[in-house]
Backbone as XML, in Angstrom:
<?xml version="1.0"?>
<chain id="A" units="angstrom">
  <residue number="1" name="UNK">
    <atom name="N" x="39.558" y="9.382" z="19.470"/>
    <atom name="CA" x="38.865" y="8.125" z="19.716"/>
    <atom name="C" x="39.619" y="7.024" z="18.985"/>
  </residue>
  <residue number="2" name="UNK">
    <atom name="N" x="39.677" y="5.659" z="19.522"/>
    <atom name="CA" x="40.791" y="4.521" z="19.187"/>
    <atom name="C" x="39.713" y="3.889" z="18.058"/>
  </residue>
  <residue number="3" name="UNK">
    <atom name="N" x="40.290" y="3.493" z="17.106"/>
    <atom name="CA" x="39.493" y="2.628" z="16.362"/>
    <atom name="C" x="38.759" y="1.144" z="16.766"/>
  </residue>
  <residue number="4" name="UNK">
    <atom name="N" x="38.870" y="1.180" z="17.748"/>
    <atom name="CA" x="38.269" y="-0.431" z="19.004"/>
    <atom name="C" x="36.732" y="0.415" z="19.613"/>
  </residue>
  <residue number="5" name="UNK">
    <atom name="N" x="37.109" y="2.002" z="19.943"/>
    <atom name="CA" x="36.277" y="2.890" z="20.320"/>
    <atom name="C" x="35.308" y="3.187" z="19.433"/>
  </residue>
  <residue number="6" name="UNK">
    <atom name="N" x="35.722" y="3.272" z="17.994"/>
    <atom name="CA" x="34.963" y="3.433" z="16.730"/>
    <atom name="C" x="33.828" y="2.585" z="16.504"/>
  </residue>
  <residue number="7" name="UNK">
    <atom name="N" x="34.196" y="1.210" z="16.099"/>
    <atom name="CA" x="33.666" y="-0.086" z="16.167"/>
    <atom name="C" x="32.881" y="-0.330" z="17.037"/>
  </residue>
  <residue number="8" name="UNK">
    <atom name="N" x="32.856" y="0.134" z="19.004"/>
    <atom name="CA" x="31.820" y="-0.410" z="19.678"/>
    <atom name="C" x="30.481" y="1.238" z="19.237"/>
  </residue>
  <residue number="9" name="UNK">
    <atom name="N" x="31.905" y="2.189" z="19.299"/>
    <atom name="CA" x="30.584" y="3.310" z="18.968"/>
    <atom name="C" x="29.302" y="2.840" z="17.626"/>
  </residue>
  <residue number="10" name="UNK">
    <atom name="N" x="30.133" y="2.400" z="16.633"/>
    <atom name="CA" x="28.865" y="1.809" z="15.851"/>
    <atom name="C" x="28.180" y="0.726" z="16.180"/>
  </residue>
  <residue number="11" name="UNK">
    <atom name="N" x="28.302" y="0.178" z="17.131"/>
    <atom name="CA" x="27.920" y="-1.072" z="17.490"/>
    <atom name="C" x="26.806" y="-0.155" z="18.027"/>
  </residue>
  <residue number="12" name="UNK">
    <atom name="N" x="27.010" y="-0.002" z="19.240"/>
    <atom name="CA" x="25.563" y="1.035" z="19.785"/>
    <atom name="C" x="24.361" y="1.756" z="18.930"/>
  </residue>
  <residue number="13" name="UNK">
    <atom name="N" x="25.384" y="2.553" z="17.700"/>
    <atom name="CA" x="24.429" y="2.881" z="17.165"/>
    <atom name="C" x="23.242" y="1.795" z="15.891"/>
  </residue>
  <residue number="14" name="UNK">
    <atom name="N" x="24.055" y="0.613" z="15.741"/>
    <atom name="CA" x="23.321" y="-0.589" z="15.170"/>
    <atom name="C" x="22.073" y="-0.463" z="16.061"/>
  </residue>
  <residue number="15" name="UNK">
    <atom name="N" x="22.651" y="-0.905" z="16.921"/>
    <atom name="CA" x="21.360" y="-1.123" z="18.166"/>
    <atom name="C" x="20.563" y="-0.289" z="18.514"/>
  </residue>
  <residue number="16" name="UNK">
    <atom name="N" x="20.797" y="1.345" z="18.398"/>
    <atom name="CA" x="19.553" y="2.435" z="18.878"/>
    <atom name="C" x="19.463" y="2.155" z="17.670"/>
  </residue>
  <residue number="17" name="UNK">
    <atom name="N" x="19.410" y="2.258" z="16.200"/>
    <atom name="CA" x="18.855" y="2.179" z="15.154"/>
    <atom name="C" x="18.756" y="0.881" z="14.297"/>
  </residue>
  <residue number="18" name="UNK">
    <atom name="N" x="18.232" y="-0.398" z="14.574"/>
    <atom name="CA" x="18.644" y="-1.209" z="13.830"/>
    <atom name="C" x="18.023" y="-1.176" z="12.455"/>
  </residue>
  <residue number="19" name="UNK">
    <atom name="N" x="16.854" y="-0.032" z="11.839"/>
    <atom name="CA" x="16.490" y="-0.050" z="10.916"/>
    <atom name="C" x="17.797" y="0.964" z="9.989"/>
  </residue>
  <residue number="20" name="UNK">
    <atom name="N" x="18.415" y="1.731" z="10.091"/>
    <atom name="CA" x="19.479" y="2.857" z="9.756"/>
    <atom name="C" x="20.264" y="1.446" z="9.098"/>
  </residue>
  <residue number="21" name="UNK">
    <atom name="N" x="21.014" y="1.827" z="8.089"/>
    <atom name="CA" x="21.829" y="0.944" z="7.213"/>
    <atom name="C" x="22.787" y="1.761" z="7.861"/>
  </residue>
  <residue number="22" name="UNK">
    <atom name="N" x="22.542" y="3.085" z="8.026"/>
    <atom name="CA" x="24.500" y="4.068" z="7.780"/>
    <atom name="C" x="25.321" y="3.817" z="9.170"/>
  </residue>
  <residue number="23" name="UNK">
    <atom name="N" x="24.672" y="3.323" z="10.136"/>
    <atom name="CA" x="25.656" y="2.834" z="11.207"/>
    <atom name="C" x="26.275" y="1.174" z="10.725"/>
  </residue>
  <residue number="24" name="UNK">
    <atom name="N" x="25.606" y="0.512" z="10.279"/>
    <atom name="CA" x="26.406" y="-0.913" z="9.743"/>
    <atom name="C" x="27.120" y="-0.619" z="8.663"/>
  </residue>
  <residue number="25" name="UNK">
    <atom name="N" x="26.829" y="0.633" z="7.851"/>
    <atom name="CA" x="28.416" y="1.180" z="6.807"/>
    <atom name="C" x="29.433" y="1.796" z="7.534"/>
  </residue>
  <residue number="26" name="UNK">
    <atom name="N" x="29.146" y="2.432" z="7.968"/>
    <atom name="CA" x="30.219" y="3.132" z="8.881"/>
    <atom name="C" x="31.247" y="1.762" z="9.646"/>
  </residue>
  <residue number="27" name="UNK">
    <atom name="N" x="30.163" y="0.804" z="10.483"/>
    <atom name="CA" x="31.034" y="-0.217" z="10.696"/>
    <atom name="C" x="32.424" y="-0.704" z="9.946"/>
  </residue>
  <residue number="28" name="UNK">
    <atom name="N" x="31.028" y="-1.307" z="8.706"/>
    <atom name="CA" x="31.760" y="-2.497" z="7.537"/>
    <atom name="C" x="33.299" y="-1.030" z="7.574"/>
  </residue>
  <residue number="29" name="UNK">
    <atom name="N" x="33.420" y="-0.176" z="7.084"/>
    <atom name="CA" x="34.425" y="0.845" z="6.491"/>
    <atom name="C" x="35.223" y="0.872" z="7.661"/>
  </residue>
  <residue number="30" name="UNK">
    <atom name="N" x="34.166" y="1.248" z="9.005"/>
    <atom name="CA" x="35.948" y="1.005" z="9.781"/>
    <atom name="C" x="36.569" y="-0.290" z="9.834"/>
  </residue>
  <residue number="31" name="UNK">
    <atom name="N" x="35.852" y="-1.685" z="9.968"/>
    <atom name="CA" x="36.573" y="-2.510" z="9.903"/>
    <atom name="C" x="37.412" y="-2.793" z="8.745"/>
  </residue>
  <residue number="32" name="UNK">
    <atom name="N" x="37.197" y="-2.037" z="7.169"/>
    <atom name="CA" x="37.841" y="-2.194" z="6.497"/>
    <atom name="C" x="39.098" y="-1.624" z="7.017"/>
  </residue>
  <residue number="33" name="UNK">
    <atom name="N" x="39.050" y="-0.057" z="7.434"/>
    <atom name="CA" x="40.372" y="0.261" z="7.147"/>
    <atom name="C" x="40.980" y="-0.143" z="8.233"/>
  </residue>
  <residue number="34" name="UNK">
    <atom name="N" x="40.817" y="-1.067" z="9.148"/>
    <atom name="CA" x="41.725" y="-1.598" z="10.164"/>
    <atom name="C" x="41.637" y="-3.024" z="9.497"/>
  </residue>
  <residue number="35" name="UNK">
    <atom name="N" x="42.210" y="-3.348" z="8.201"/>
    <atom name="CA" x="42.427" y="-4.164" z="7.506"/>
    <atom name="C" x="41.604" y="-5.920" z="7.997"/>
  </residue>
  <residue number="36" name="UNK">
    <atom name="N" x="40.843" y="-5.277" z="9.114"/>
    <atom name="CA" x="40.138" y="-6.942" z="9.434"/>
    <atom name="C" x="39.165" y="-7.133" z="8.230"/>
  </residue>
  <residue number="37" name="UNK">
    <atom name="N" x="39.546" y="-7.877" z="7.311"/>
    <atom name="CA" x="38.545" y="-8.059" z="5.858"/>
    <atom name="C" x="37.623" y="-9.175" z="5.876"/>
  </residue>
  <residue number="38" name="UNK">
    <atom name="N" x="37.993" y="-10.014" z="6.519"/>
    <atom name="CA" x="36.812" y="-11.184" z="6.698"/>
    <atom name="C" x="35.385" y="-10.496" z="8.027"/>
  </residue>
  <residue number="39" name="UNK">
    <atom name="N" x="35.698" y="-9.769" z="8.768"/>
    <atom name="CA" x="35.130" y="-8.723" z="9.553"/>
    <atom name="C" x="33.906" y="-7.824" z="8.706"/>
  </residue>
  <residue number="40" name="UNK">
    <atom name="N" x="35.559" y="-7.171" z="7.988"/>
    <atom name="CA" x="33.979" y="-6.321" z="7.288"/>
    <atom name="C" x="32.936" y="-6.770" z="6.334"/>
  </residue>
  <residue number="41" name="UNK">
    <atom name="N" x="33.805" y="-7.923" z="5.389"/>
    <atom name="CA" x="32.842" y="-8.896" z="4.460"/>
    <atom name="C" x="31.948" y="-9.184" z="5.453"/>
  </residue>
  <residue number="42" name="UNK">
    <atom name="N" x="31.770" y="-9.741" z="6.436"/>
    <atom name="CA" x="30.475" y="-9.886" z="7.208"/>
    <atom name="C" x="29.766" y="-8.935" z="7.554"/>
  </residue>
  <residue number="43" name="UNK">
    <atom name="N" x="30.314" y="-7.847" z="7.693"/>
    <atom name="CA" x="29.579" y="-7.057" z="8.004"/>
    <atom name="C" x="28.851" y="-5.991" z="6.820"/>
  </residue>
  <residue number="44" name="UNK">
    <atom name="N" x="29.111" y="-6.132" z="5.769"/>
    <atom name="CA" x="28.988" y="-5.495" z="4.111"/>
    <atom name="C" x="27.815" y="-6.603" z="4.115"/>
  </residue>
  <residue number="45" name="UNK">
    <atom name="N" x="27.802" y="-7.796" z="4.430"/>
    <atom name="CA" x="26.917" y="-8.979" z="4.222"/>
    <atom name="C" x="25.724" y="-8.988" z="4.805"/>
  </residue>
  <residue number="46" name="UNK">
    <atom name="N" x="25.684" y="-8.653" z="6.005"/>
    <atom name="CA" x="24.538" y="-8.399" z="6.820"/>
    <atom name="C" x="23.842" y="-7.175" z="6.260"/>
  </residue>
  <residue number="47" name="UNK">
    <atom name="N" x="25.039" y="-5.894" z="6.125"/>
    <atom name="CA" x="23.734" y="-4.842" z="5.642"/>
    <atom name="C" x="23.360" y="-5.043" z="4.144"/>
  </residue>
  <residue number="48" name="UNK">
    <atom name="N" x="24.018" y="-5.239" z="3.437"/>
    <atom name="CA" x="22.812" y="-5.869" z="2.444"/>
    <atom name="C" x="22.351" y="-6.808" z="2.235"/>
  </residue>
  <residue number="49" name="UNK">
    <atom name="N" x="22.161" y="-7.461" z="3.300"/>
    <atom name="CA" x="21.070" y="-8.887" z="3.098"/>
    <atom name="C" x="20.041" y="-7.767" z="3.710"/>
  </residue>
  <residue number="50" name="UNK">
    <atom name="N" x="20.041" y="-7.086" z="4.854"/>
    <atom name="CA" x="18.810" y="-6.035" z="5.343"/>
    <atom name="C" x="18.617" y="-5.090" z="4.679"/>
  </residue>
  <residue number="51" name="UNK">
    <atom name="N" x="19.418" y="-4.886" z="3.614"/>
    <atom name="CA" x="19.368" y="-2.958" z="3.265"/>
    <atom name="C" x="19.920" y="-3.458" z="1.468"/>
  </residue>
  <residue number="52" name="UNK">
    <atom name="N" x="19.006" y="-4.271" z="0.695"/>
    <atom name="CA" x="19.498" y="-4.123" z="-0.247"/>
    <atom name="C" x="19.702" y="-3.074" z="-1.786"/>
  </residue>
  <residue number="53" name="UNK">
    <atom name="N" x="18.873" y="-1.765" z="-1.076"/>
    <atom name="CA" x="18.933" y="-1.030" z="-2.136"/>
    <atom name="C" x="20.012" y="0.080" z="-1.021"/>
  </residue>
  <residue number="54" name="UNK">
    <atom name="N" x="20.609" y="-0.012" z="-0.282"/>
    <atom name="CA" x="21.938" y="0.757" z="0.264"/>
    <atom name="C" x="22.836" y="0.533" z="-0.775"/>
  </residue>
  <residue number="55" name="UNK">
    <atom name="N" x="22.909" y="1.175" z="-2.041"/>
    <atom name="CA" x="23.856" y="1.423" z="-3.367"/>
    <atom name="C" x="25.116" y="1.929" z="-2.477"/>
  </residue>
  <residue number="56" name="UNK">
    <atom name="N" x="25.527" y="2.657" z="-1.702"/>
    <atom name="CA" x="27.066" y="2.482" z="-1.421"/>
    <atom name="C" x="27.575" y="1.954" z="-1.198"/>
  </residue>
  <residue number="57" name="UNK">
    <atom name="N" x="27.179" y="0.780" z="-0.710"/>
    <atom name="CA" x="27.878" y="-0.221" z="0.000"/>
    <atom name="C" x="28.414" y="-1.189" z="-0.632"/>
  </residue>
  <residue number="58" name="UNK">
    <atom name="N" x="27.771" y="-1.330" z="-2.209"/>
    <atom name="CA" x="28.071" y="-2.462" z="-2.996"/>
    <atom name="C" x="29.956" y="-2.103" z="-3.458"/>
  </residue>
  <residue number="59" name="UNK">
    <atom name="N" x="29.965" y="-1.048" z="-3.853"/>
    <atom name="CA" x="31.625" y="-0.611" z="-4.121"/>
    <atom name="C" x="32.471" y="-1.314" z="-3.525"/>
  </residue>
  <residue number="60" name="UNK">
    <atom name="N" x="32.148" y="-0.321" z="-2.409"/>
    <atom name="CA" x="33.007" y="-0.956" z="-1.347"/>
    <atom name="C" x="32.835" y="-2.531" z="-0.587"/>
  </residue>
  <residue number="61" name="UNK">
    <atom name="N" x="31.747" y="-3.240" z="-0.675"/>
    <atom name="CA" x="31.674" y="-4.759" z="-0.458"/>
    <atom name="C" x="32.190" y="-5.574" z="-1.375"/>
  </residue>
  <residue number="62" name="UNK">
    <atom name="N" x="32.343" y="-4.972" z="-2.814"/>
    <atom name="CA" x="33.076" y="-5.627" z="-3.465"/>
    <atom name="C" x="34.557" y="-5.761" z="-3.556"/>
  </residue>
  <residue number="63" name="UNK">
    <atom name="N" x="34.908" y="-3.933" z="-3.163"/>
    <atom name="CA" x="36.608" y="-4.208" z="-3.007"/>
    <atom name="C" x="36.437" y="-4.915" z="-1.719"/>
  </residue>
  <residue number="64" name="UNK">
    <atom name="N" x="36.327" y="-5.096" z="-0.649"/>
    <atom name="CA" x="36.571" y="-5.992" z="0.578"/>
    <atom name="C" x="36.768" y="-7.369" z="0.052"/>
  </residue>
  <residue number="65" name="UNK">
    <atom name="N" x="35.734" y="-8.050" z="-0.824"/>
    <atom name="CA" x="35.538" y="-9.360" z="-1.319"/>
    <atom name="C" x="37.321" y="-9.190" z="-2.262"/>
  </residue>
  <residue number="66" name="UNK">
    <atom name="N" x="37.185" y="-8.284" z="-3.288"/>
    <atom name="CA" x="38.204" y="-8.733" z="-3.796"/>
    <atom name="C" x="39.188" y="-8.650" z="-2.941"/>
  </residue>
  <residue number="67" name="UNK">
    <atom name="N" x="39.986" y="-8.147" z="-2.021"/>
    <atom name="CA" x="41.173" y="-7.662" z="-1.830"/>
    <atom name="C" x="41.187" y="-8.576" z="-0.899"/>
  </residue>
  <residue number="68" name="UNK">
    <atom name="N" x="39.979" y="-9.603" z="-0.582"/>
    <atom name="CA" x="40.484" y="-10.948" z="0.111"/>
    <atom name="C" x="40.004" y="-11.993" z="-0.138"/>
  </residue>
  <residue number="69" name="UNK">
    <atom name="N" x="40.681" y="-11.876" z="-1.759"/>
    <atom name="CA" x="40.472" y="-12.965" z="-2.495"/>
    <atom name="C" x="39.147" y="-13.860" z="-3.223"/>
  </residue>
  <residue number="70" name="UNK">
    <atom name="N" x="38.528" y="-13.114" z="-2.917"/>
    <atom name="CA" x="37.379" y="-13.652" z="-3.163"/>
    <atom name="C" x="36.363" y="-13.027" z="-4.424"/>
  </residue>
  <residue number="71" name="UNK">
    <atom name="N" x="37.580" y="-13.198" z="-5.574"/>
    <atom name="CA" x="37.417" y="-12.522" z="-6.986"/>
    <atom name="C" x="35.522" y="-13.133" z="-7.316"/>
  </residue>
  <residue number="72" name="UNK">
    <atom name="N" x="35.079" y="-14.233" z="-7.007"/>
    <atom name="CA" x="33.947" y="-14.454" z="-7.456"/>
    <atom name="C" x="32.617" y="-13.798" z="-6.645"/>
  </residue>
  <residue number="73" name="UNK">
    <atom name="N" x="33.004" y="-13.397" z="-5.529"/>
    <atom name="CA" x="32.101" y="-12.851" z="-4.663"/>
    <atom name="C" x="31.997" y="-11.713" z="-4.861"/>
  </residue>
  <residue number="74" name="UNK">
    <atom name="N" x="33.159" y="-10.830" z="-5.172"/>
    <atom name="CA" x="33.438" y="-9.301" z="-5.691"/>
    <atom name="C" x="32.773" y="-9.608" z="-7.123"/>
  </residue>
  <residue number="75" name="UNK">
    <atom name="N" x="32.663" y="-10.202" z="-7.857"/>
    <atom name="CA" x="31.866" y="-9.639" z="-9.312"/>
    <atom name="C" x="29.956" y="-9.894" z="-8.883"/>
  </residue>
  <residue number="76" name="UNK">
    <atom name="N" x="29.674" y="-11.187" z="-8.128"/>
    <atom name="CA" x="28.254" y="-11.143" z="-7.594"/>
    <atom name="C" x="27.879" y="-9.954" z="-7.364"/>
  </residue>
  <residue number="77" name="UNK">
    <atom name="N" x="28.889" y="-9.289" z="-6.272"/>
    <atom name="CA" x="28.489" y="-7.833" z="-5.093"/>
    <atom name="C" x="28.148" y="-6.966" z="-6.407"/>
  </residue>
  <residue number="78" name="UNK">
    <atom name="N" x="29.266" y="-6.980" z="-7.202"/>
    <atom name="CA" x="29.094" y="-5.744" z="-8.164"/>
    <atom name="C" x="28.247" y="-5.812" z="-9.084"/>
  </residue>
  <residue number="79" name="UNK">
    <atom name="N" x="27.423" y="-7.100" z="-9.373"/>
    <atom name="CA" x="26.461" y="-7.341" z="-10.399"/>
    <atom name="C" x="25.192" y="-6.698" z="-9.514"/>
  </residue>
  <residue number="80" name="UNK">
    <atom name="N" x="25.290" y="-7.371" z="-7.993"/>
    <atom name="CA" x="23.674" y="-7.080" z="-7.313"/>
    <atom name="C" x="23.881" y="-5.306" z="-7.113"/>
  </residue>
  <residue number="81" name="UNK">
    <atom name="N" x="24.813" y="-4.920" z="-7.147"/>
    <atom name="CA" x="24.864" y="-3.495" z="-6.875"/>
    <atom name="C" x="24.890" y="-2.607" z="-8.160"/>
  </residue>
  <residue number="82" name="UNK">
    <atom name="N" x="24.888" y="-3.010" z="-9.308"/>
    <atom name="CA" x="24.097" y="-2.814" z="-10.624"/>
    <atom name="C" x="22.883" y="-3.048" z="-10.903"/>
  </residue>
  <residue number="83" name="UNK">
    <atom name="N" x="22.556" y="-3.932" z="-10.130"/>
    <atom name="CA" x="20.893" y="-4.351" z="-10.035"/>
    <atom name="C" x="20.039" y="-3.143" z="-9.607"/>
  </residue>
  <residue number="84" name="UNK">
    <atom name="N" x="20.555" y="-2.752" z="-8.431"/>
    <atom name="CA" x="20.319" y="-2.054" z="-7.085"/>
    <atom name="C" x="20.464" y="-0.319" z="-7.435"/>
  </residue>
  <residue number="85" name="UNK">
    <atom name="N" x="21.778" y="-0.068" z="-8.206"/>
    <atom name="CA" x="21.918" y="1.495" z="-8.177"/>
    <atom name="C" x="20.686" y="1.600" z="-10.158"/>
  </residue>
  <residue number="86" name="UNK">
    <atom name="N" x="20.465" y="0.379" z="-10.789"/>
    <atom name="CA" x="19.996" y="0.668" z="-11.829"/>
    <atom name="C" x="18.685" y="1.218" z="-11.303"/>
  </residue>
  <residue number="87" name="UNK">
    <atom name="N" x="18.332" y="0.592" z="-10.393"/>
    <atom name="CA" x="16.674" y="0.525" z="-9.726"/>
    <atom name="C" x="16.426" y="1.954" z="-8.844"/>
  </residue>
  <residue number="88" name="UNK">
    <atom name="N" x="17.229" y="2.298" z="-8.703"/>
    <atom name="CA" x="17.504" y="3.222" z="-7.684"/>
    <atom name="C" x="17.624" y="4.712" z="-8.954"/>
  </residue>
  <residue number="89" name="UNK">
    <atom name="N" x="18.130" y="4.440" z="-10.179"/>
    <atom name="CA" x="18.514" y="5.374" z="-10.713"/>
    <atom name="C" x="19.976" y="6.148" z="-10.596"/>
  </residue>
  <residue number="90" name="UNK">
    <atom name="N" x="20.402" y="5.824" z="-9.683"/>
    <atom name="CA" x="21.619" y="6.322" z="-8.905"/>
    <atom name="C" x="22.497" y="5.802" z="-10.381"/>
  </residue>
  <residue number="91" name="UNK">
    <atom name="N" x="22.854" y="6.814" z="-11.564"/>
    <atom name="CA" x="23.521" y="6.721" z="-12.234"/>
    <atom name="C" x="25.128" y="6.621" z="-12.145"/>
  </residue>
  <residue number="92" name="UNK">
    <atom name="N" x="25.556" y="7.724" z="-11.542"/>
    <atom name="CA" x="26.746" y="7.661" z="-10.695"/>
    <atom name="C" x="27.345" y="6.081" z="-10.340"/>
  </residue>
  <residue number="93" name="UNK">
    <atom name="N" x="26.679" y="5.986" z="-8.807"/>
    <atom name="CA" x="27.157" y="4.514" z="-8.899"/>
    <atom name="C" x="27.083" y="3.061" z="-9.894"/>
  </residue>
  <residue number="94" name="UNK">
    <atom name="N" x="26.201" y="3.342" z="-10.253"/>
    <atom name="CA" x="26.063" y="2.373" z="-11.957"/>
    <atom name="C" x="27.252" y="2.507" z="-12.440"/>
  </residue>
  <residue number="95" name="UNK">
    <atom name="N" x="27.770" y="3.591" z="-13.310"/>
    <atom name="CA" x="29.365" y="3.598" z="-13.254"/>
    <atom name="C" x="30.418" y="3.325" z="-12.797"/>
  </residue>
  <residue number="96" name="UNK">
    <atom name="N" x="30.607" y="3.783" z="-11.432"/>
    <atom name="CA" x="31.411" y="2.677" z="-10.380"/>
    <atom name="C" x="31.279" y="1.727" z="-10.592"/>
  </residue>
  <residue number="97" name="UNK">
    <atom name="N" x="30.233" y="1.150" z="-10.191"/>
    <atom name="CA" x="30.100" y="-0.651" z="-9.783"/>
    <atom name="C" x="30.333" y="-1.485" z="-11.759"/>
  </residue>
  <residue number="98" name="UNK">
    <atom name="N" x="29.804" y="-0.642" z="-12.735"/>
    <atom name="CA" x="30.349" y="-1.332" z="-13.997"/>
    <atom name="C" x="32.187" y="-1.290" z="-13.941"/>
  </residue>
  <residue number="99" name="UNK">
    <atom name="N" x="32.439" y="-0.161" z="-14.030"/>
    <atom name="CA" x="33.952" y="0.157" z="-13.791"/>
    <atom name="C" x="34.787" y="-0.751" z="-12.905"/>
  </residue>
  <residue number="100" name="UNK">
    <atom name="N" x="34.185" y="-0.943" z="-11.504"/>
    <atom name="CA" x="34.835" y="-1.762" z="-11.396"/>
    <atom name="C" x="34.367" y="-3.490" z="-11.223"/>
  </residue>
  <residue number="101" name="UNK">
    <atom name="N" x="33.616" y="-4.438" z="-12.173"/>
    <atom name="CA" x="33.297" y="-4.883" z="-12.478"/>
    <atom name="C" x="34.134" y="-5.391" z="-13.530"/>
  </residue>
  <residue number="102" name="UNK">
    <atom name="N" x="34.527" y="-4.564" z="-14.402"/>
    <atom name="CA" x="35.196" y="-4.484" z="-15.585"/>
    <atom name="C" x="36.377" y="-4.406" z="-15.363"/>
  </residue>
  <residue number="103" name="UNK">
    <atom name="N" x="37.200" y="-3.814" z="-14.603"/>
    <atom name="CA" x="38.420" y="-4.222" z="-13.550"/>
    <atom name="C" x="38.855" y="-5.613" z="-13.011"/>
  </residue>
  <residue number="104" name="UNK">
    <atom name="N" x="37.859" y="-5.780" z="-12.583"/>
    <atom name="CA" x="37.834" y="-7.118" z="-12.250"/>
    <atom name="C" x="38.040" y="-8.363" z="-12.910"/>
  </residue>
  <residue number="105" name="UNK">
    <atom name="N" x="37.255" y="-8.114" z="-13.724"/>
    <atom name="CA" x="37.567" y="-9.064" z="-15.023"/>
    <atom name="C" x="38.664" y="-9.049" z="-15.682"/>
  </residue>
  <residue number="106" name="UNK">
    <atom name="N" x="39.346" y="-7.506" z="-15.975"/>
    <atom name="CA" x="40.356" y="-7.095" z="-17.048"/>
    <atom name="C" x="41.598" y="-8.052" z="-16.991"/>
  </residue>
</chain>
């Protein structure tokens, strides 16, 4: 399957599920790795404006933000996704998102 194929396949599944966060991650990630980054920042954006305790997504919405430039938006993502995995308990990602937080800054 072509990665154009990928993208409408999650598109569909947005739509049979628009309550499901994991088809708009799956998105945001393929559009990451087909390097469209202003793409997936929108699309990292939408699911957590709907899905804000979806703790995976903050990682990875933050590297998207950083790696296109957008060093102040990548420390927000990673603060609300410390908010989010603290609340959640999700210790694990608490680590990530401090780690790279602290990266960020370094």
């Amino acid at each position: 399957m072509g990665s154009v194929d990928r993208i409408a396949t999650f598109r569909t599944f947005i739509a049979r599920s628009p309550s499901d966060p994991f088809p708009r991650y799956g998105l945001a990630m393929e559009l990451k790795a087909q390097g469209r980054l202003d793409e997936a920042r929108a699309a990292f954006t939408e699911l957590l404006d709907g899905f804000p305790d979806y703790v995976p997504a903050y990682l990875q919405a933050g590297g998207v933000a950083a790696a296109a430039g957008a060093r102040d938006d990548a420390a927000a993502i990673f603060e609300r996704g410390i908010a989010a995995a603290t609340r959640k308990g999700d210790r694990h990602a608490l680590s990530e998102l401090q780690g790279a937080l602290a990266d960020l800054a370094g």
